[in-house]
N, C-alpha and C positions, 0 to 999 in steps of 0.2 A: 346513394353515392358513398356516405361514410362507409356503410359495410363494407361497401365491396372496397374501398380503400383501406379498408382497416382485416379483410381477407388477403389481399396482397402482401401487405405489409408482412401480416402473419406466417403468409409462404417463402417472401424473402427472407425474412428472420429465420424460419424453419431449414431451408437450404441453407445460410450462411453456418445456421450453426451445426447441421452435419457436413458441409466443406470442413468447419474447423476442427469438427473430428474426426475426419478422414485426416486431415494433414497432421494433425496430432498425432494419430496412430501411424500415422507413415513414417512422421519424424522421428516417433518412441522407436519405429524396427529400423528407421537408418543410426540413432547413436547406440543400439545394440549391437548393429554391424560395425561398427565404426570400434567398438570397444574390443571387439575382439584384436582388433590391430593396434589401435592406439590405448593403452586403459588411462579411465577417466579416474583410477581410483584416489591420485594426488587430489586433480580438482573435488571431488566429490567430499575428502576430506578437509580439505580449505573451505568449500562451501559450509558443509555443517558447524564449520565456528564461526559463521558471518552472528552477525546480531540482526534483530527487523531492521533496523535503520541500516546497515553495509547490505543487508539482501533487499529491499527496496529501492538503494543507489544505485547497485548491480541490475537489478530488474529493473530500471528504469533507463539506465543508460543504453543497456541492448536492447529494446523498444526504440531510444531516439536512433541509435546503427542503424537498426530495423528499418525506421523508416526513410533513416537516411539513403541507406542505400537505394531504396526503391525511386527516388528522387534522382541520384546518380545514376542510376540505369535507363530511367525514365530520359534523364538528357542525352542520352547517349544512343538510347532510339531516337530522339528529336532530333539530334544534328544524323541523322542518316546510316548509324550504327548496328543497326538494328539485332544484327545475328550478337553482337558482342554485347549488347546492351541487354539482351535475354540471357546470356552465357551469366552476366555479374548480377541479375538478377537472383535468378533460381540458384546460383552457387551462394550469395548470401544468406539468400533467403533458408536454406538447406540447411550451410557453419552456425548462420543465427539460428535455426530452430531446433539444432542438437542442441546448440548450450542454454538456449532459452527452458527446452523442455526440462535437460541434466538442472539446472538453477531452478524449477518448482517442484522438482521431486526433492533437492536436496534441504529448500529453504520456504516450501510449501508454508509449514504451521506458522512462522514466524510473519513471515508475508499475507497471510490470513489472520493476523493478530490487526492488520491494520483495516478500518470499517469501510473504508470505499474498495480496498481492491473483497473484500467479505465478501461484500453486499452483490459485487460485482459476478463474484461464482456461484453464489446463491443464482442471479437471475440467468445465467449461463445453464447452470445444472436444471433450474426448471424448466427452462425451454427444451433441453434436450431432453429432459423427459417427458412435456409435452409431444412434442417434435417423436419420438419415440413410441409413444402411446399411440398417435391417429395415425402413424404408419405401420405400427405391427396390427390394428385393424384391414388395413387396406389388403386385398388379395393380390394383388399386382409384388407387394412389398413383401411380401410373405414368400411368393416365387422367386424372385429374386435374393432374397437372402439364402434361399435355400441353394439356387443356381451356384453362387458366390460359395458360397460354404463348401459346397462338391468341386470346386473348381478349384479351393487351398487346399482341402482335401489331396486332391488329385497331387498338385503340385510340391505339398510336403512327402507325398510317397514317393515323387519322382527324386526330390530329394535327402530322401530319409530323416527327414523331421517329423518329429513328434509334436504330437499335437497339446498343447501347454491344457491344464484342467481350468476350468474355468468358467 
């Protein structure tokens, strides 16, 4: 019973943390769209003078938004809202995750100077390279990336994007 409790676990961990990098990489191309209309390059400069302790406040307060909001949305489907209460969801969750993302690019080292949020990307970054390893074995995963891949392909040519090296 432990195994197989402790195989679970290991697949929900595994799912959760390529959810979080799907929604990473979606948020990184929605505040690059977003730049070309709005530029971030004020904020971006006021971030890089934060100290660890003003980028820890910052990263901490939009975490409690974060989950604020989700609580506000959450009530707002509870009293019978439902269509609205997803609209303020995914619309925070989205403003949150442009600046959340803009705030670790800009204040990344400093915020990794402190040992729990460290330790924190440490177990992050192993899992997904766990997470990564038993999946690029899998043949099913293999096809499928490849699928995906032809299928941006496709859609960078339809819109004349280049495809970034990498």
């Amino acid at each position: 019973m432990k195994t197989v409790l402790r195989r679970l676990a290991a697949v929900l961990i595994g799912v959760l943390v390529l959810l979080e990098e799907l929604a990473w990489g979606l948020l990184d191309a929605l505040r690059r769209a977003v730049e070309t209309v709005v530029p971030f390059d004020t904020l971006r400069a006021w971030l890089r003078r934060r100290s660890r302790w003003q980028a820890l406040g910052l990263f901490s307060v939009l975490l409690a938004l974060a989950e604020g909001s989700k609580v506000a949305a959450l009530a707002l489907i509870g009293t019978g809202k439902l269509l609205l209460g997803l609209a303020v969801l995914v619309l925070l969750k989205m403003i949150g995750g442009v600046i959340l993302v803009t705030l670790w690019q800009e204040c990344r080292d400093r915020l990794l100077e402190f040992t729990l949020i460290a330790r924190a990307h440490r177990i992050i970054l192993a899992w997904k390279a766990r997470v990564h390893a038993w999946l690029d074995r899998q043949t099913w995963w293999q096809s499928v990336r490849g699928t995906l891949r032809s299928l941006k392909d496709r859609v960078r040519g339809w819109l004349g994007v280049r495809r970034r090296a990498g």
